[in-house]
C-alpha positions in Angstrom: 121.2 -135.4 -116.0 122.1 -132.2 -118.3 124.8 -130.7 -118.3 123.1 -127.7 -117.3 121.3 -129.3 -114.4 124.2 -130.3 -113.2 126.4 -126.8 -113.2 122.9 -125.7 -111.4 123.2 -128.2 -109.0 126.5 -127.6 -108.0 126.3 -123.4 -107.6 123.4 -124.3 -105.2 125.5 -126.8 -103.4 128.4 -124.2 -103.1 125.8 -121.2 -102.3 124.4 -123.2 -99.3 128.1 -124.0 -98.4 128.6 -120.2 -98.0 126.1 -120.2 -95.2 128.5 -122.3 -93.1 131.0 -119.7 -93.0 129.0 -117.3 -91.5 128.1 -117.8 -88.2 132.6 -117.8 -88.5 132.5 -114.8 -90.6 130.4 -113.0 -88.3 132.5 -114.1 -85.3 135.9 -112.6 -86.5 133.8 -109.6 -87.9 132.5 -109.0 -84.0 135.3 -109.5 -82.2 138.4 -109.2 -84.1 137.9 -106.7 -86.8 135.5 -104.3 -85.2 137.5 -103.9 -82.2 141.0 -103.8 -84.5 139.1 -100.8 -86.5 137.4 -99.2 -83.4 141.1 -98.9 -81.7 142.4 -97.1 -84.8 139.6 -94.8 -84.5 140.6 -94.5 -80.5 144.0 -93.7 -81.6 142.9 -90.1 -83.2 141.0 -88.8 -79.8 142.4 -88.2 -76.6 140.1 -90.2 -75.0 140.2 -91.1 -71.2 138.8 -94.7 -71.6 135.9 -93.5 -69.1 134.5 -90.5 -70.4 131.5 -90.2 -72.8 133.4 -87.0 -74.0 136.3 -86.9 -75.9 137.8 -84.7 -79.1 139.5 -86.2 -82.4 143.0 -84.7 -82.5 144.1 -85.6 -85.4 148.0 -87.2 -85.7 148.7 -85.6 -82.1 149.2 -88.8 -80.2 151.4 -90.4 -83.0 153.5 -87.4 -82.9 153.5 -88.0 -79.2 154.6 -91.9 -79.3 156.8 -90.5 -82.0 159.0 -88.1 -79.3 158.3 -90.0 -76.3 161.8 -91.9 -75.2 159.9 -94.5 -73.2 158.1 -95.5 -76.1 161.6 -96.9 -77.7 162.6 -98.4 -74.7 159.5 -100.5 -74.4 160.0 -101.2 -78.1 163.5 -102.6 -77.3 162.4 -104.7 -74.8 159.2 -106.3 -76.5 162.0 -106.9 -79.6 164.0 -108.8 -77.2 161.0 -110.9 -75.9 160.1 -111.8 -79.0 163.7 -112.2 -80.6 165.3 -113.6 -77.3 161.8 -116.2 -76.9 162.2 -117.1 -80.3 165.6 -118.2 -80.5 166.1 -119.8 -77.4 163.0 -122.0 -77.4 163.7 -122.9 -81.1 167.2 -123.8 -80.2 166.4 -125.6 -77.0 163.0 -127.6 -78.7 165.3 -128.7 -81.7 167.8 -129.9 -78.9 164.9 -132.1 -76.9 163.2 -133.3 -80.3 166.6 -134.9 -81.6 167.3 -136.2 -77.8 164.3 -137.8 -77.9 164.0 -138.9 -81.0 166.4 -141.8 -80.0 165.8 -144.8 -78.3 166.5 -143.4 -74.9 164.9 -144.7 -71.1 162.1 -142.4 -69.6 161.5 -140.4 -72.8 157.9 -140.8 -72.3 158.8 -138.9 -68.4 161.0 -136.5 -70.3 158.7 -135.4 -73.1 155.8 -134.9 -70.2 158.0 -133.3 -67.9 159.6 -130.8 -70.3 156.0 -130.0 -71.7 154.2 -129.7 -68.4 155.0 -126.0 -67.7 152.7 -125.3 -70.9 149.6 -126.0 -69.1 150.5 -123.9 -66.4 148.8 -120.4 -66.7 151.6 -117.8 -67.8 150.6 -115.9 -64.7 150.9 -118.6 -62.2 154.2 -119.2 -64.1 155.8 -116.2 -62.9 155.0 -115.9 -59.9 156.2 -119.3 -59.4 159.3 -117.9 -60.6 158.9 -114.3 -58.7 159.4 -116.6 -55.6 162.7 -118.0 -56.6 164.2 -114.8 -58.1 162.6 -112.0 -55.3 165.1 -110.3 -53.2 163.8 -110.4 -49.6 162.6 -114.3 -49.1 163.3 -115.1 -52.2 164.8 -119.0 -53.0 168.4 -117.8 -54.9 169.0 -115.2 -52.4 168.6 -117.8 -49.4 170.8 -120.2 -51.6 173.3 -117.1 -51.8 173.5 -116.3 -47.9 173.8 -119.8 -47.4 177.2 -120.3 -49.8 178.0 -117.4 -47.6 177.6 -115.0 -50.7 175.7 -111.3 -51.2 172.3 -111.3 -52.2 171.5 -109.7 -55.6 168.4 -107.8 -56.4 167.8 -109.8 -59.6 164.4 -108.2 -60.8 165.5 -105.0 -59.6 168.6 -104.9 -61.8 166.9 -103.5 -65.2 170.0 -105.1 -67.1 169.1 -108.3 -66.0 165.7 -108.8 -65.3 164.6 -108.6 -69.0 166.4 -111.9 -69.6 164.6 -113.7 -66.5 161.3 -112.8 -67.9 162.9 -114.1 -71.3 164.1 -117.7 -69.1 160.8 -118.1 -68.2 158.8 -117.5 -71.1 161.7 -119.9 -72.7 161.1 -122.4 -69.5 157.7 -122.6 -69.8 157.0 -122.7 -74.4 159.9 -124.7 -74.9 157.7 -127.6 -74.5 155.4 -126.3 -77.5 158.7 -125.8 -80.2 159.8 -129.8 -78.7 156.6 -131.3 -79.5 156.4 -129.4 -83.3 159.7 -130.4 -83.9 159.5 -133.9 -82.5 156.8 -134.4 -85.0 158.5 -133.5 -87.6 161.6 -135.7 -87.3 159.6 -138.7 -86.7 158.1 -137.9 -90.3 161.8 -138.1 -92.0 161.8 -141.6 -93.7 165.4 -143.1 -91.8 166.4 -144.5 -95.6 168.0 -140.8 -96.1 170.3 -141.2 -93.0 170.5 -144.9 -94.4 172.0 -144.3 -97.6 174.1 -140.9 -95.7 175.6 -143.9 -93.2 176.6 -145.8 -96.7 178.3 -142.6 -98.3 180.5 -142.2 -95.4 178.6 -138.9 -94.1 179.1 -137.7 -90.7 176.6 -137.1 -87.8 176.6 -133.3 -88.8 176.9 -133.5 -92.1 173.2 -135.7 -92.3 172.0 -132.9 -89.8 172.4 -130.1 -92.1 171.8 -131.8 -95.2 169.2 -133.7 -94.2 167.5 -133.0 -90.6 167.3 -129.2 -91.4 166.3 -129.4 -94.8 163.2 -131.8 -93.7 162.8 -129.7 -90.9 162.1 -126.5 -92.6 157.9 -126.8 -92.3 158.6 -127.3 -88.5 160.9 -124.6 -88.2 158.5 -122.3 -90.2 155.5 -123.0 -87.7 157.7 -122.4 -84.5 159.6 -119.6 -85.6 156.3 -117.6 -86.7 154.3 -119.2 -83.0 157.4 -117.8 -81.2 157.6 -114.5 -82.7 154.2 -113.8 -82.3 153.4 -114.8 -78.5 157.3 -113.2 -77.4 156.2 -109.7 -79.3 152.6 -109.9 -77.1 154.1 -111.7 -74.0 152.2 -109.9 -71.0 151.6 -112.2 -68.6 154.5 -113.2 -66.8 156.0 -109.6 -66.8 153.2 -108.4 -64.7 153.9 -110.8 -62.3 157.6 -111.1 -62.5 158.6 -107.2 -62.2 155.7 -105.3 -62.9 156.9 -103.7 -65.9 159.4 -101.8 -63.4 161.8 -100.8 -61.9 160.3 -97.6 -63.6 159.6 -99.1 -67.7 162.6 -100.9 -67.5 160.8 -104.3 -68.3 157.9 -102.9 -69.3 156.5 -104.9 -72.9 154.7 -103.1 -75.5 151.1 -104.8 -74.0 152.0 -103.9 -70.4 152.4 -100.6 -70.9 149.3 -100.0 -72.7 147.5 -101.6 -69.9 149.2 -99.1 -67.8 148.5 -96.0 -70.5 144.7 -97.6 -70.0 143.9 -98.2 -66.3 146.5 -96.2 -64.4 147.1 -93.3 -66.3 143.2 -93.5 -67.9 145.4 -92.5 -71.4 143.3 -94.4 -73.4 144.0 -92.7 -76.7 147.4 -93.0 -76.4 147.3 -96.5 -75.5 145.5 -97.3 -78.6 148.3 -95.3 -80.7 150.7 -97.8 -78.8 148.7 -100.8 -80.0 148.6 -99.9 -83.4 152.5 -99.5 -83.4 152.6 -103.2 -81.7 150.5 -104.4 -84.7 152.3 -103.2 -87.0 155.9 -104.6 -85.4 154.0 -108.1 -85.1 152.3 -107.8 -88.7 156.3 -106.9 -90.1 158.0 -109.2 -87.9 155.9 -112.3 -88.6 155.4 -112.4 -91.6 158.8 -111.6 -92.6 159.4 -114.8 -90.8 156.9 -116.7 -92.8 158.0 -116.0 -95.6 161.9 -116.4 -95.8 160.6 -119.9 -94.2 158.5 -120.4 -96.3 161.1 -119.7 -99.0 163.4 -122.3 -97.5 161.1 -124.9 -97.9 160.8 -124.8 -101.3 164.5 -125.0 -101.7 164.5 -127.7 -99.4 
């Protein structure tokens, strides 16, 4: 065969290759980038989310989020989800990956019970949760009474509810970071800590010269995971608090499903999701790539 023939043969190989990306290509087109695009549009209108009429105002509604005090108090508090999430599950996976990483009894029953909330629906989660932490009936308040002790209106309290929601979305992921993390340590060949043990290095010392280093794809893959599902996290709030008392715990996606369906401000909801895309978009990949950095140095 030519040389020609060849080259031929191969740009018709890869041109029929291309049509297997687009029953995918069409996919994200229809329902990831239209509706992304279509929000922004929503964004510039003051529309109702019902009405066939509405008017293009222009930068109105960003100048509105712009003023509006609730809008940095729900930015604070989605910041903390996704910060709080992050660090906590990252901290608390590592921990579980390097206890069971040993040879230790039941870690089989520990990886499965430490993973199980995962498959629990994030909704179900909390109210599981709602039932422990709710102030008439609720399990830590009949514990409370029982030590002869005051209840305390735990979801109530806007200083302190914000880091129950952030237990339980720890409680529940934790299992997620563990597994990523578990993987990764079991790829570490053990003659690093062998020839560690023959310099005389210490327990720590191989962990931060060695562990971490190795560790740095793992780390990269949680951290970015984490980031992204705190920033959205939805779920559990709705069924932990509500968003309230007032928008004390309200996240950035609650509180465009109330601008949407309570207050039928579906303009200004959009506006709201574009500034939560752009927080995730910074957020993220900021994380990606000062990870991503470390692992080349690593």
């Amino acid at each position: 065969m030519s040389l020609s023939t060849r080259k031929t043969a191969k740009i018709e190989k890869n041109s029929s290759l291309w049509w297997m990306y687009l029953p995918a290509f069409l996919f994200v087109a229809f329902f990831i980038v239209y509706p992304f695009l279509n929000g922004i549009r929503i964004s510039f209108t003051n529309w109702n989310g019902f009405s066939q009429m509405y008017e293009f105002i222009g930068l109105q509604q960003y100048t509105r989020m712009l003023t509006d005090p609730d809008t940095w108090t729900i930015v604070r508090n989605t910041l903390l989800y996704g910060i709080g999430s992050t660090v906590f599950q990252n901290v608390l996976g590592l921990a579980y990956a390097l206890l069971l990483n040993q040879s230790i009894k039941f870690k089989a029953v520990t990886r499965t019970i430490v993973y199980l909330p995962v498959i629990i629906s994030p909704l179900i989660m909390g109210y599981i949760w709602y039932f422990f932490f709710a102030y008439q009936g609720g399990a830590l308040n009949d514990v409370l009474m029982a030590l002869g002790m005051d209840q305390i209106n735990a979801l109530g309290n806007s200083d302190l509810n914000i880091w129950i929601i952030v237990f339980v979305n720890t409680f529940q992921f934790v299992g997620i970071a563990m597994i990523i993390y578990l993987a990764g340590l079991q790829s570490v060949s053990k003659d690093f800590y062998e020839a560690a043990d023959i310099d005389g290095a210490s327990s720590f010392q191989q962990f931060k010269n060695i562990t971490l280093p190795l560790l740095m794809p793992s780390i990269t893959i949680n951290m970015v995971i984490n980031i992204i599902g705190g920033l959205k996290l939805f779920d559990v709030i709705i069924s932990l608090t509500g968003g309230g008392p007032g928008n004390a715990s309200q996240s950035m996606s609650t509180f465009m499903y109330d601008l949407y369906f309570s207050r039928q401000d579906a303009g200004y909801a959009a506006t709201q999701g574009v500034l939560m895309m752009v927080i995730i978009l910074i957020l993220s990949l900021s994380a990606l790539v000062y990870f991503r950095r470390k692992e080349v140095e690593a």
